[in-house]
N, C-alpha and C positions, 0 to 999 in steps of 0.2 A: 827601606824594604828589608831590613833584618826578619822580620816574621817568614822572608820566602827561604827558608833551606833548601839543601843539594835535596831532603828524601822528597822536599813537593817538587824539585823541577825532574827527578825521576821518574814518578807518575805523570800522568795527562791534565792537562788546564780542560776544563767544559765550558764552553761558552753558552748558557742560555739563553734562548731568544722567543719573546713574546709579545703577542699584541692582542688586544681584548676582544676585536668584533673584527668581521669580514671589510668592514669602511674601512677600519684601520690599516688593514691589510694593502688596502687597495689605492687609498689615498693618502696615507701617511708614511710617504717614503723617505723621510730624513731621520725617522725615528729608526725606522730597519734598517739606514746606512750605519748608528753612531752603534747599533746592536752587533752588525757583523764586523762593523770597526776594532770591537776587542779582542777579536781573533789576532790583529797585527799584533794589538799591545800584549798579548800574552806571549806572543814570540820575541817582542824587545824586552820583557821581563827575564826569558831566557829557556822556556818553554820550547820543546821541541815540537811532543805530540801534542797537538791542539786539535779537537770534536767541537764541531758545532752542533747542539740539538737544538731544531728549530719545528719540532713536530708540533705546536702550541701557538703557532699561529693562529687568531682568529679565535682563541679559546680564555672566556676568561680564568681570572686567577682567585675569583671568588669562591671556592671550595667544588669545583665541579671536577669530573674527573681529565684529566690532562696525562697523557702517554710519556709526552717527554720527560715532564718532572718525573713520573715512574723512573724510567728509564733510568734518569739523574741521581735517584736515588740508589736503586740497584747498584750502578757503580760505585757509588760512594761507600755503598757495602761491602763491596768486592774489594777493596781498596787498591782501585786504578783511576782516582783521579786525587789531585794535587789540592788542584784549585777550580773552584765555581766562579766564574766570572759573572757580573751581568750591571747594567748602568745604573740599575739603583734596586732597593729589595723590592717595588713594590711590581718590579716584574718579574722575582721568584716566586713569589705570595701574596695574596694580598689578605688572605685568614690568617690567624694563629696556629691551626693546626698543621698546616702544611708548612708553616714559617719553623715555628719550632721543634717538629719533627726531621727539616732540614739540619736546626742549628745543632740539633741533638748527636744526628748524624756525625757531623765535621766534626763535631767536638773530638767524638769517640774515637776516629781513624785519624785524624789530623789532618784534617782539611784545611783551607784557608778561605776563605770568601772575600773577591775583590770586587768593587764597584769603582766609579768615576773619583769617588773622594778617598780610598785608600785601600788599605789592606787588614782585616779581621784574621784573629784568630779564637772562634768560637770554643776552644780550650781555658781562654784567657775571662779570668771571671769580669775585667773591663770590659774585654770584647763583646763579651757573650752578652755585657748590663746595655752596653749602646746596641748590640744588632738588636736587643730584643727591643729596645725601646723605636728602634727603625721598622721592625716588624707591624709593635701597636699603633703608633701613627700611619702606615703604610694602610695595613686596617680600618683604623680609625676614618681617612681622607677616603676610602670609595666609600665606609658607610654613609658620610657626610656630601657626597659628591651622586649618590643614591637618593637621598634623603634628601635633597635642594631641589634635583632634578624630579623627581616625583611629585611634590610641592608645586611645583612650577608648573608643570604638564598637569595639575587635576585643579590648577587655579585658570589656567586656559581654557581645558576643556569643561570647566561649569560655565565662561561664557560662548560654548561653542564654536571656541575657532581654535580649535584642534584638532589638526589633521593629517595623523602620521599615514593613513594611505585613504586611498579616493577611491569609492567601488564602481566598477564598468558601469555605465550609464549616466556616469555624472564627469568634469571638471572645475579645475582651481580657478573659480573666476576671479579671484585677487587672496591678498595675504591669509584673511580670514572666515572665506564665504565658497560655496561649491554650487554650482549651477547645471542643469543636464544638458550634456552632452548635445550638440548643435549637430550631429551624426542622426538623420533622421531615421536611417537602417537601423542602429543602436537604440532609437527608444521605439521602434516599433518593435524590435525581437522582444524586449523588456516585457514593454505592455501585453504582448501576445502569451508570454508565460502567465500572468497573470488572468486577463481572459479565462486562457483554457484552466487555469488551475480552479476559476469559478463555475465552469463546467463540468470539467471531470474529478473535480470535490477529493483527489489524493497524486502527490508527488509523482508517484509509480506510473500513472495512467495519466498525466504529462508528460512525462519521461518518454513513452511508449511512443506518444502520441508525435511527438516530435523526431522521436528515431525513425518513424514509421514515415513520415512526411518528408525526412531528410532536410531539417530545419536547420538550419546552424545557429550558434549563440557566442555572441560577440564575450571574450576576454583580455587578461590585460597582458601584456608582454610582460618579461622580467628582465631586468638590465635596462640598456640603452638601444634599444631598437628603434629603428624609425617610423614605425608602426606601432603607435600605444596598442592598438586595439586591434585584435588577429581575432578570425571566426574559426569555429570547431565543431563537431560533432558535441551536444552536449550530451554530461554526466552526470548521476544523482547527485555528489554535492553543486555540483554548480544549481539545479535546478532549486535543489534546497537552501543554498544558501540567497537566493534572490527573495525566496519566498518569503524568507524568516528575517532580513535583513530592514528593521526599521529606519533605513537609508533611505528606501524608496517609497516608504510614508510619507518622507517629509519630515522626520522626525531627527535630532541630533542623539544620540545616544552615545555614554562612554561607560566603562565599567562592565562591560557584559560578562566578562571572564574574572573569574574565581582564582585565584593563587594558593596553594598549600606546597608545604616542605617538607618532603619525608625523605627518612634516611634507610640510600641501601647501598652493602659489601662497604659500608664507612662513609661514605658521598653521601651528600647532602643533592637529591630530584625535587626539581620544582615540577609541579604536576596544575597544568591549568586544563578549568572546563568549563563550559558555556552556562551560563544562567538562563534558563526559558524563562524566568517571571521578570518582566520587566519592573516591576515594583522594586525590585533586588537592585537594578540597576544605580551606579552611581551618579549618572547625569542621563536626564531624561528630556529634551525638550521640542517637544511638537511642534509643527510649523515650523520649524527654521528653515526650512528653503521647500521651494516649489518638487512634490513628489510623482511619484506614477499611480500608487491610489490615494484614499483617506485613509485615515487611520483608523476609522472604526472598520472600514475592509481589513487592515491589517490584524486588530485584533480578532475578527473574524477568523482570518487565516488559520491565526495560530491558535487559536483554540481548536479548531475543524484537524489542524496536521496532529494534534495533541491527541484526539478523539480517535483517530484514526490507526494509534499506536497499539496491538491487539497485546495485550497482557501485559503494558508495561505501566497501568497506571488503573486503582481499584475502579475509576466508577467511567472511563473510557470504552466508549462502545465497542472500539474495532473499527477497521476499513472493510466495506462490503466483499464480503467473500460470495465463491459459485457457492452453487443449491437454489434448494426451493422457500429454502423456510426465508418468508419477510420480516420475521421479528428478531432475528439474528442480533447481538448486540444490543439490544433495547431493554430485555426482560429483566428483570430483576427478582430476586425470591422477597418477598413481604417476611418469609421469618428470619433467615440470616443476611440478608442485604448482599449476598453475591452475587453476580451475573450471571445465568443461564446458559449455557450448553446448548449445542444442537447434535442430536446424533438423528442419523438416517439408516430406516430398517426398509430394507425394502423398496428404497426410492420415496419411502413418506418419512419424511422430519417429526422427528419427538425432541420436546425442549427440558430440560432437568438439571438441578441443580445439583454438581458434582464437588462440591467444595468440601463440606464437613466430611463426604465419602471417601474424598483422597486423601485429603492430611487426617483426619483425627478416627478414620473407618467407621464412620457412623453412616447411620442410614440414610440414601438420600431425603435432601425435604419434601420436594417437590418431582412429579414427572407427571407429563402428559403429553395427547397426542396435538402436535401443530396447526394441524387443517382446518378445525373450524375458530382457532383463537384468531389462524389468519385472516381468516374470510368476512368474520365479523369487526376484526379492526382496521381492514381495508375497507370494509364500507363504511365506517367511521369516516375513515380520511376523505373518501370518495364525497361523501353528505357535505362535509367541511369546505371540500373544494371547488363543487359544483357552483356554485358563483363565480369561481375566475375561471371557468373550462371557456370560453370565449375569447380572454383575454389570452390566455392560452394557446388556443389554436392560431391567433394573431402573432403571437411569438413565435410558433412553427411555421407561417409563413413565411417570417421573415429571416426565419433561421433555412430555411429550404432556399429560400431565395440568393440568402447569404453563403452558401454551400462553396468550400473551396476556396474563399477570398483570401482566409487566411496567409495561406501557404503561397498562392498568386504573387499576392503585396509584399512577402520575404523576396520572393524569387525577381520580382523588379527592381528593388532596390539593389540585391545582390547583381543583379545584369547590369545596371549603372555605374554599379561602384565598378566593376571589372571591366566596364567597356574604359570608364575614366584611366583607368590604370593599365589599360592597353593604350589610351590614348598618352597616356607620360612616357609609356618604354618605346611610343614609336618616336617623340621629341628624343627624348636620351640618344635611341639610334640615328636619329638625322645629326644630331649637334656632334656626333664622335667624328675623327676625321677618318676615311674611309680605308686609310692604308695603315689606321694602325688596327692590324685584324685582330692582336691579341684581345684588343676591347672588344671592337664591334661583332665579333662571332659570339660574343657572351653578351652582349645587348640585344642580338637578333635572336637569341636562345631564349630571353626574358621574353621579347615582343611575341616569338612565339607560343609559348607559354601560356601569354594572354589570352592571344586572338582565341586559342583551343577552349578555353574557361569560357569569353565570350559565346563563341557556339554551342556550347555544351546547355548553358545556360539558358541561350534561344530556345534551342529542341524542347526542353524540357518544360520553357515556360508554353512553347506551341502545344504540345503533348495537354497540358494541364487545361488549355482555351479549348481545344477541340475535346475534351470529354465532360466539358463543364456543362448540367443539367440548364435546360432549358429553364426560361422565367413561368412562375406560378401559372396553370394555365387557369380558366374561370370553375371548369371540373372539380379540379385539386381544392381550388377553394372553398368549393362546395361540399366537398367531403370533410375539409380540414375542421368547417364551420360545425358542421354536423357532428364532427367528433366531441369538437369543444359546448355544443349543446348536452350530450349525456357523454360523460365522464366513465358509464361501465362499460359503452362501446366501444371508449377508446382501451380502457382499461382492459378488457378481455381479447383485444385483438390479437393476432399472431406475431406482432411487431413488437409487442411489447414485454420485453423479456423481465425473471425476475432481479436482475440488475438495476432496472427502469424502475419499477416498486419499492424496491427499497427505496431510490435516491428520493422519490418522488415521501415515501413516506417517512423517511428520516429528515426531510425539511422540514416538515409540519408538527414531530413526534419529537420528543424530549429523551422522556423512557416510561416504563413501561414498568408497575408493579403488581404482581400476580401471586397469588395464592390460590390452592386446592381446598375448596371448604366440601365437603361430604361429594356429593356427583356433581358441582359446579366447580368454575373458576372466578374466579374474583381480580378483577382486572383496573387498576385506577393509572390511566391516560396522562402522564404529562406531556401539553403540548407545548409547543418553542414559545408563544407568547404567555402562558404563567396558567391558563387554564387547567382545567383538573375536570377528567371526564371517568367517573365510575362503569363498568362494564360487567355484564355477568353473563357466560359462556357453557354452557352445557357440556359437562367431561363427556366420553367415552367410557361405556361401563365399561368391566374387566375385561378382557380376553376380545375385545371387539376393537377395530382400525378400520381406517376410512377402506379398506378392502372385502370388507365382509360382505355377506350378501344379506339380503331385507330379509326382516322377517316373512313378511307375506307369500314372498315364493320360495324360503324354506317349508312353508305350512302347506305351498299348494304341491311340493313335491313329496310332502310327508303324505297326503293325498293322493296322489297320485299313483305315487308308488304300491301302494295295496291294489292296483288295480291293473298296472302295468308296467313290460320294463325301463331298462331307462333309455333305448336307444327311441322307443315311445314316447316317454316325455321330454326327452331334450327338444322331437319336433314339436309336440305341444306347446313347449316355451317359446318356442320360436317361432311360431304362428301367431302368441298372442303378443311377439313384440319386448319380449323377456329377454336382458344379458345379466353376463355373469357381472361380478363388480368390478371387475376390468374393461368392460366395455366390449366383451367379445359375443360371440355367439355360441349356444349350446350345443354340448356334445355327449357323447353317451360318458364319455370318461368324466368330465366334467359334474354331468351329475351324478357319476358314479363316488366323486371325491367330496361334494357334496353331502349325501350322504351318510358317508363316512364321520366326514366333521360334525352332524347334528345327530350321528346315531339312527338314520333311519335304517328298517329292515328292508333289504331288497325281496321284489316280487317274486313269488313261486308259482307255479302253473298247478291250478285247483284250488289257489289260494279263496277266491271269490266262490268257489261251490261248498267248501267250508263254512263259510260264514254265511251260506247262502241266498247269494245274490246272484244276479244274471243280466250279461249284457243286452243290449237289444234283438242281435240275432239268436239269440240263446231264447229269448223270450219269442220270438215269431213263431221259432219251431215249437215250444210247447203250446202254444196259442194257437196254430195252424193259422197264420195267418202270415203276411208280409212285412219284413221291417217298416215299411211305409208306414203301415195301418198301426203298428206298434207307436211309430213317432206321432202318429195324428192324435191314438189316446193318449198320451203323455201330453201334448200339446193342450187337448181339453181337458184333461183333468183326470178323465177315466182311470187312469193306469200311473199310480202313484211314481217317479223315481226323481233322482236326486242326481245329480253333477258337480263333479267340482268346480271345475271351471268351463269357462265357453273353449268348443273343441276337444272336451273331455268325454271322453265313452260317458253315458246313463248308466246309472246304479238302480237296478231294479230289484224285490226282494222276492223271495222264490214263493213267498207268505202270499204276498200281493198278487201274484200269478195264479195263487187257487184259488182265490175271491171267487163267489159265486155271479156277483156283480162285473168283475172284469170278463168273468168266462161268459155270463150273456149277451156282455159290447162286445166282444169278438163273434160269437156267434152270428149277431143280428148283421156284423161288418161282412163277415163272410157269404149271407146270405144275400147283398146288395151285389154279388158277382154275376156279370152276364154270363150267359152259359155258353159255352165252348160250340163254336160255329164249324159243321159239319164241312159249308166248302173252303174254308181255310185251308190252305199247306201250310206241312206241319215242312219247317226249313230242316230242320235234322235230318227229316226223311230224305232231299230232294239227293 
């Protein structure tokens, strides 16, 4: 021990102390005796102050960042330590970098470095040739001790029986084989996520569906609990990870996850992330034990959760968003192949293509108005599925029938398991003996516990029997039937929201490519089975939306309006059954904005003696005769005039009222009056 002088026993000895993994920690307790064991030896060396750093527990020494060594180092700069203790080097380091930026250290300040076999002095160009060669073997043995184990573990799992953890819904039925879960609660939860994820076609509206129902989903304890399997309110990755998990295909899979090494503030980050393409995969192998679906459902899945991802992948529809517009996610521009946009003016959806507009400011390619590409590609769909609308309304029987089972069959099972488990904490209470109360007050706390679960659970499951809809009655069926006969009446019903459309038309629908050819649309239909349906759609001239009003009663107001005002024609329109394009009724304002938008001039009083024409009572008086006798000649023919529409004043011309011809039918009319009867009272008079 000549290498230890008075100036290192003046300084402090460090003892370092390390172990690689959390296991280590926890189950290799002889290793962390012989480690703080060199704390004794450095005080029979002669060491006064002795520091133990043991902050690296559980941390390997493979170049990741570790506090203590810092620490270790620090001091070593400061120079207040003597000596670095530790059992061998390859629990200082087990890189080069960190190795010989140590030995570099002691050299400089005169440190010493002691292990089980002796005393170094990193000064010493011997010392410094052996610690260094203790360094690259130190090295050397995890790369080799990495590199066996890895080998080993990817020659296992190519035959499948590798199994560093077991996902909820299954168990280790022997060394090399996993079997599901004999917990009949646990694979109905499973199964039922899957279900609804076939219904409700997106994670999120799973999610919901199960918060909302207060569903619970079985997970796995961590440690040694006695309870593998604890239930929880479930969360998106839980519901995600079940979905996407080729475990419960049936499928053995290894390799999912991607490793890269990048360096930051000097450390060496491993950085892993999930592979979606199973092809990528490094062991793949289907059927290896009994799953919760097939696997062409699974590939399903994951192609649908992929689709559903809105802008993170070019030719991904999106998951159904609120609005009106049905073609949301489907369209495509035919000249730059980007997907379609939906903006809403007004409560009507316009579909346009915004891509070359935002990144590169060019013009858009494509815009138009939505309402008739929807109407005409819903009837598509509608033609297409008019053959299963029966089969159909048989699945809404059975779905009507089926209402609320779901959530039922969670809730018995859960009411079993908890009655069981009130039934064990009332054994547990009998079997303690009664005077020793420190237990049995804490076992009558459990049973109570129970029994309250058990109640709670009753209520709830009573709750859900007494509001449970009645069975199909023969009514129901016969409307159901009827529905599934014509597909528009179900389609158009109030039931059926645009939610319902989509999903109905994104089963059938691939996508959708459209172009703007002069005043059409050009539309070619891919459907889910490889078909290709050409479509041609009539645009919207310029400046017109599905809100505009027809031309024929802009023409019958432009009409109109020369002859009278507009609180006149508003009732006019509304007598003959005329709304605005909103579906309202007319009003003076109304057609006064009217109007305005087509330029017509409003009416002036003498308008019609200008241009000289005359109503009917205009014409009686110069005729001397009675509006009657006016409508009779109009009627036969006599007395020329012209109308706009029915319920429109007569347009007579002032021309046609000098006729010699009209003026002798009025005369000869006038002469067919009886003459005025002497004993008549006149009523004015009385």
């Amino acid at each position: 021990m000549t290498k230890i002088t008075p100036d290192h026993l003046a300084r402090g000895a460090f003892v370092y102390i390390r172990q690689s993994t959390a296991m280590q920690v926890a189950h290799n307790l002889e290793s962390q005796r012989r480690q703080y064991g060199l704390a004794d030896r450095a005080r029979q060396l002669g060491w006064q102050d002795v520091e133990v750093i043991d902050d690296d527990l559980g941390r390997s020494g493979g170049g990741t960042r570790r506090p203590g060594f810092e620490r270790l180092l620090a001091a070593i700069c400061e120079g207040r330590v003597g000596a670095v203790m530790s059992v061998e080097a390859s629990r200082l380091a087990r890189n080069g970098r960190d190795w010989h930026t140590l030995l570099e250290f002691c050299g400089l300040v005169g440190t010493v470095i002691i292990d089980e076999d002796g005393v170094y002095d990193p000064a010493s160009p011997n010392d410094r040739l052996l610690l260094g060669m203790k360094g690259t073997m130190s090295e050397m043995e995890l790369s080799v001790f990495r590199q066996r184990s890895i080998e080993a573990m990817k020659q296992k799992a190519g035959r499948g029986e590798l199994f560093l953890t077991v996902a909820v819904g299954y168990v280790k039925g022997g060394r090399d084989n996993i079997e599901k879960d004999p917990d009949r609660r646990v694979q109905e939860a499973i199964a039922l996520v899957f279900r609804k994820f076939t219904e409700l076609q997106t994670i999120r509206q799973v999610l919901v569906w199960l918060r909302q129902e207060k569903i619970l989903l079985p997970a796995l304890t961590v440690g040694d609990a006695a309870d593998r399997v604890i239930w929880r309110a479930p969360v998106y990755p839980t519901v995600h990870h079940i979905l996407t998990n080729p475990v419960y295909a049936g499928a053995y899979a290894f390799g999912r996850r991607t490793m890269r090494v990048v360096i930051e503030d000097g450390r060496k980050r491993i950085i892993r992330s999930m592979q979606r393409d199973w092809r990528c995969w490094s062991v793949l192998i289907p059927d290896h034990h009994e799953g919760y679906i097939p696997w062409v459902e699974f590939e399903r899945n994951q192609h649908l959760i992929a689709d559903n991802a809105n802008g993170k992948r070019f030719m991904s529809r999106g998951a159904i968003r609120r609005g009106e517009a049905l073609l949301a996610g489907l369209l495509r521009c035919a000249r730059c192949g980007r997907k379609l946009h939906v903006r809403y003016s007004d409560g009507a959806p316009r579909y346009q293509c915004v891509g070359a507009f935002n990144q590169l400011a060019a013009p858009r390619c494509i815009i138009f108005s939505g309402a008739r590409p929807d109407r005409m590609v819903s009837k598509e769909v509608l033609d297409r599925l008019q053959p299963l609308g029966v089969e159909a309304a048989l699945a809404g029987i059975d779905a009507r029938s089926q209402k609320s089972a779901e959530k039922r069959t969670q809730l018995e099972f859960a009411l079993r398991q908890t009655r069981y488990e009130a039934v064990r904490a009332q054994r547990q209470y009998d079997a303690i003996d009664p005077d020793n109360r420190l237990v049995a007050e804490e076992l009558e706390r459990r049973w109570n516990e129970r029994l309250v679960a058990v109640r709670k659970l009753e209520v709830e499951l009573d709750q859900i029997s007494a509001g449970t809809e009645q069975a199909v009655t023969g009514a129901d069926r016969g409307r159901l039937m009827t529905l599934g006969r014509d597909l528009t009446i179900a389609w158009d019903s109030p039931g059926a929201t645009p939610a319902t459309h989509k999903k109905i038309i994104r089963t059938v629908i691939s996508e959708i490519i459209v172009d703007v050819v002069g005043d059409t649309l050009e539309l070619v239909i891919h459907w889910q089975g490889g078909d290709h349906t050409a479509l041609t759609v009539k645009k919207n001239r310029h400046g017109r939306t599905d809100w505009c009003t027809d031309d024929d009663i802009v023409d019958l107001v432009r009409a109109l309006a020369r002859h009278m005002p507009d609180q006149t024609i508003a009732a006019v329109l509304n007598r003959l059954g005329k709304s605005t394009s909103h579906g309202h009724s007319w009003t003076r304002g109304s057609v006064c904005s009217l109007r305005h938008q087509n330029a017509v001039a409003i009416h002036r009083p003498g308008e019609r003696a200008e241009r000289g024409e005359a109503t009917i009572n205009e014409a009686a008086v110069a005729l001397d005769i009675s509006a009657t006798t006016v409508r009779r000649l109009i009627a036969s023919g006599a007395l020329p005039a012209t109308q706009p529409c029915k319920g429109a004043p007569w347009i007579i011309r002032q021309a046609d009222l000098a006729c010699a011809s009209v003026r002798n039918e009025a005369s000869a009319r006038r002469s067919r009056r009886p003459a005025p009867d002497d004993h008549q009272q006149n009523l004015a008079l009385l």
